[in-house]
N, C-alpha and C positions, 0 to 999 in steps of 0.2 A: 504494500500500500504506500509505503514510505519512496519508494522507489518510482512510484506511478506518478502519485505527488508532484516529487521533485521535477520528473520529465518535461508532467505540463506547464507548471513554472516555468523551467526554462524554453517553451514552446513561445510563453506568453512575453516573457523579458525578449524576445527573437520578434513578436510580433510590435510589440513596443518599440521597437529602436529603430524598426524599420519604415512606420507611420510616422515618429517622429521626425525622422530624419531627412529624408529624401524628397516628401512630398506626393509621391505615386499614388493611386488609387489603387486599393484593396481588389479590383477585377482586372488589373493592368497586366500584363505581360511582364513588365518589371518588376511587379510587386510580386509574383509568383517567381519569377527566376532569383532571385535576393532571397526570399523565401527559400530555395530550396538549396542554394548554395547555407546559407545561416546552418539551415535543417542538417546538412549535410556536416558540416563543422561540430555538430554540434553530437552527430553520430560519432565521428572521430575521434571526440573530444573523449566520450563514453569508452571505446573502444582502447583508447589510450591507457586512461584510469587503468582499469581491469588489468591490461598490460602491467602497469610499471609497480602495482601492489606484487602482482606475481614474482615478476624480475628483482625488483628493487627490494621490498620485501618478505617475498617466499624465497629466495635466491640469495640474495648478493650481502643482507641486512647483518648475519652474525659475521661472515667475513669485515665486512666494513668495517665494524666498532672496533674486532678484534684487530683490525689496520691501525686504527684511530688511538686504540689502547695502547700501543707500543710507546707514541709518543707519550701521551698524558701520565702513564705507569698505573694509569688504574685496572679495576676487575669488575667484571658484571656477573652475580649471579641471577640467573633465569629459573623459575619455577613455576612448576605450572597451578594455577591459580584455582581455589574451589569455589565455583560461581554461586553452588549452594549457600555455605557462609559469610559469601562477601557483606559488607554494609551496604544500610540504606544510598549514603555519602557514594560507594564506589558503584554501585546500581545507576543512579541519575548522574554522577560524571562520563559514565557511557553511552547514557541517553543524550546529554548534551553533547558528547565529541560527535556521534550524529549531524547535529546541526552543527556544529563549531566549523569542521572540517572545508565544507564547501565556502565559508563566509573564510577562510585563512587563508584556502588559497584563493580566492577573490581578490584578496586583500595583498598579499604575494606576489598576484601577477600584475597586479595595477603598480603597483612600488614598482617591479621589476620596467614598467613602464614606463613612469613617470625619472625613473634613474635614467633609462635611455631617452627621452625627449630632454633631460638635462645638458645629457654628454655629446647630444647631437650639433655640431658646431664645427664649423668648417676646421676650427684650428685643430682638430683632433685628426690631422694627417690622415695616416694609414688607414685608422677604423672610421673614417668618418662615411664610406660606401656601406659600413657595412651597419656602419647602425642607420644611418640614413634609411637602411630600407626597412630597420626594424622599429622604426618611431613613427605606430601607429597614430599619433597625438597629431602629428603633422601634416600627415599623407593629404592632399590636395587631391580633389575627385576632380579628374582632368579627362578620364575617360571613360563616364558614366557611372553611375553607382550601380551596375553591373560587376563590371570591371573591378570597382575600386571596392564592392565588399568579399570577393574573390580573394583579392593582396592581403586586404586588413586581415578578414577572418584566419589566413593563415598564416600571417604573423600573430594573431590573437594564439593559437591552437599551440603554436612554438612555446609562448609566454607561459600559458596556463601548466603545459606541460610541463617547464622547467621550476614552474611555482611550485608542482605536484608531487618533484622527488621525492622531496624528504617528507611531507605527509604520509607519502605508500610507504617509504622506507622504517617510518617508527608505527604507523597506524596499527598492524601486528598485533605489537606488545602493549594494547591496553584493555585490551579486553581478557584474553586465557590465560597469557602470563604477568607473573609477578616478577619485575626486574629489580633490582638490590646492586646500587654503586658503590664499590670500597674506594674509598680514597675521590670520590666524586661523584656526583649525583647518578640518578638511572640514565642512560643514554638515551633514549629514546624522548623523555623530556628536557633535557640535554639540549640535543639538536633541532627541536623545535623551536625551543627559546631563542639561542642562538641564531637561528636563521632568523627568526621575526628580529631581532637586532641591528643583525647586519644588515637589514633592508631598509628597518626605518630608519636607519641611525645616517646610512646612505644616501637617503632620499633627503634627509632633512640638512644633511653636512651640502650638496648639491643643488638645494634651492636654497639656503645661504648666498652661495660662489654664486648662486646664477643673478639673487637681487644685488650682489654688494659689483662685481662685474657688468652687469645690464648685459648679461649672454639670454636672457630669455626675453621673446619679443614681447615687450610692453604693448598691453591694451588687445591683446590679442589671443585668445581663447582656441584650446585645441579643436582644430577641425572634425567635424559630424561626432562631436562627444557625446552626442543624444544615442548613436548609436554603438559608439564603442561601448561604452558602460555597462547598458544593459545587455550587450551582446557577450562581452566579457563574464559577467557575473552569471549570465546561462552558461555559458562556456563549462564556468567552475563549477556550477552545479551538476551537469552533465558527467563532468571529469570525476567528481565524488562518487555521481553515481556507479561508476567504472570501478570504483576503489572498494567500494562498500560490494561490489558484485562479487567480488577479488578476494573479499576477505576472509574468508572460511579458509580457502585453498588455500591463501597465502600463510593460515595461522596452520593448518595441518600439515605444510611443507616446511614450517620452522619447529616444530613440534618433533619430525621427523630426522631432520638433519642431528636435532640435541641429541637425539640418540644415538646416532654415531660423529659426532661430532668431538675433532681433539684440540680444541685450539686454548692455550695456556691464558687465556683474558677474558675470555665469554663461556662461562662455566653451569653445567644444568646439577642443580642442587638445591640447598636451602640454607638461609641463615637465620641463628639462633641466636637472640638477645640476650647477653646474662647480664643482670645487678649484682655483680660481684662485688661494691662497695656496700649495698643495702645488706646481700649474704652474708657480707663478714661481720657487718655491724649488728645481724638478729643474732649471728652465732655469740659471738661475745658476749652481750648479755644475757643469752641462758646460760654460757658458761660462768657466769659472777652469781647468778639465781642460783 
């Protein structure tokens, strides 16, 4: 149901951005061809998801950390989680990563964009062809908004997907297992923080340079934003949908690697708390009693 939901939402954000923006009539020729390229991007989008929870994390995820742990010298134990006695707390933080997920990377791939309409600037030499074609903020419909939701949409679908790594990549481990960091937090919350950091911290360090400079055109508002946005944000939601498709397999393919899995920094077991200062201070007083 949640999955149905989500689809027609983003049906409806694709039908929104496409009335607001171009002008066409709902019976046009143009308004169905837009239509179905959007529609289309937006399968893609789906199909992507599903992809990279698999790859990224039924695949690639306990290698990575254990890559990542080398450097940091920490350890992660993994165990798997009893859904039966979880808390109320861990019940509804599940329910909301649900919704969280789609609105993160929404939010992820706009950053990711708004960074590149920053850096797009002739004096940026080498890369300036290559972000030029990827600063959907700017693109100029010069040759029909046929054409030009054809370009955007997939540079949109580029974006979304690069926003989506690390979501598939920890998404995993928040539902069957219970991850436990020695020496640093769980990974998997780890590098979500972290990414949401380096984004916004990017985007804000970059619209800085671009007021105190005058690198960004004054008075001048990104072109057809009526329609990136909401197209973006079905994008995302599409992409989740893909993720969330993914996620059973992705969590039964990490489930199964822990079991024969030998790597010295992502470890399948359990950690036990002890109050050895509380222990020794009950023992002592029975032993004075």
């Amino acid at each position: 149901m949640f999955i149905l939901l989500t689809f027609m939402l983003g049906l409806i954000l694709y039908l929104y951005g496409i009335l607001s923006s171009f002008g066409v009539s709902p019976g046009s020729s143009e308004f169905y061809e837009i239509m179905t390229v959007t529609a289309i991007g937006g399968l893609v989008s789906l199909g992507l998801g599903y992809v990279s929870i698999i790859v990224f994390g039924g695949i690639a995820s306990l290698r990575l950390v254990e890559f990542i742990s080398r450097f940091t010298r920490a350890k992660h134990v993994v165990e798997l989680a009893d859904e039966k006695q979880s808390t109320l707390q861990g019940r509804v933080s599940k329910q909301v990563m649900i919704f969280a997920m789609p609105i993160l990377i929404f939010v992820l791939s706009v950053g990711l964009a708004w960074d590149i309409h920053n850096l797009h600037d002739p004096r940026t030499s080498i890369f300036h062809s290559i972000l030029h074609a990827l600063d959907i903020f700017s693109k100029p419909l010069i040759a029909g908004p046929v054409l030009y939701s054809i370009e955007v949409v997939s540079v949109m679908i580029l974006l979304v997907t690069i926003a989506g790594v690390i979501p598939s990549l920890v998404l995993p481990y928040f539902r069957r297992f219970k991850v436990t960091g020695i020496n640093s937090g769980p990974f998997h919350t780890d590098l979500l923080i972290n990414l949401i950091g380096f984004v916004v911290g990017l985007s804000a360090i970059l619209t800085l340079i671009g007021l105190v400079f005058e690198v960004l055109w004054v008075g001048q508002g990104p072109s057809y934003y009526h329609y990136v946005i909401p197209v973006m944000m079905g994008l995302s939601l599409q992409y989740a949908i893909g993720i969330f498709m993914g996620r059973d397999r992705s969590e039964d393919m990490v489930e199964a690697l822990l079991e024969t899995y030998s790597g010295k920094r992502v470890l399948k077991g359990t950690v036990n708390i002890q109050t050895r200062g509380r222990d020794e201070n009950s023992g002592s007083e029975s032993s004075k009693s």
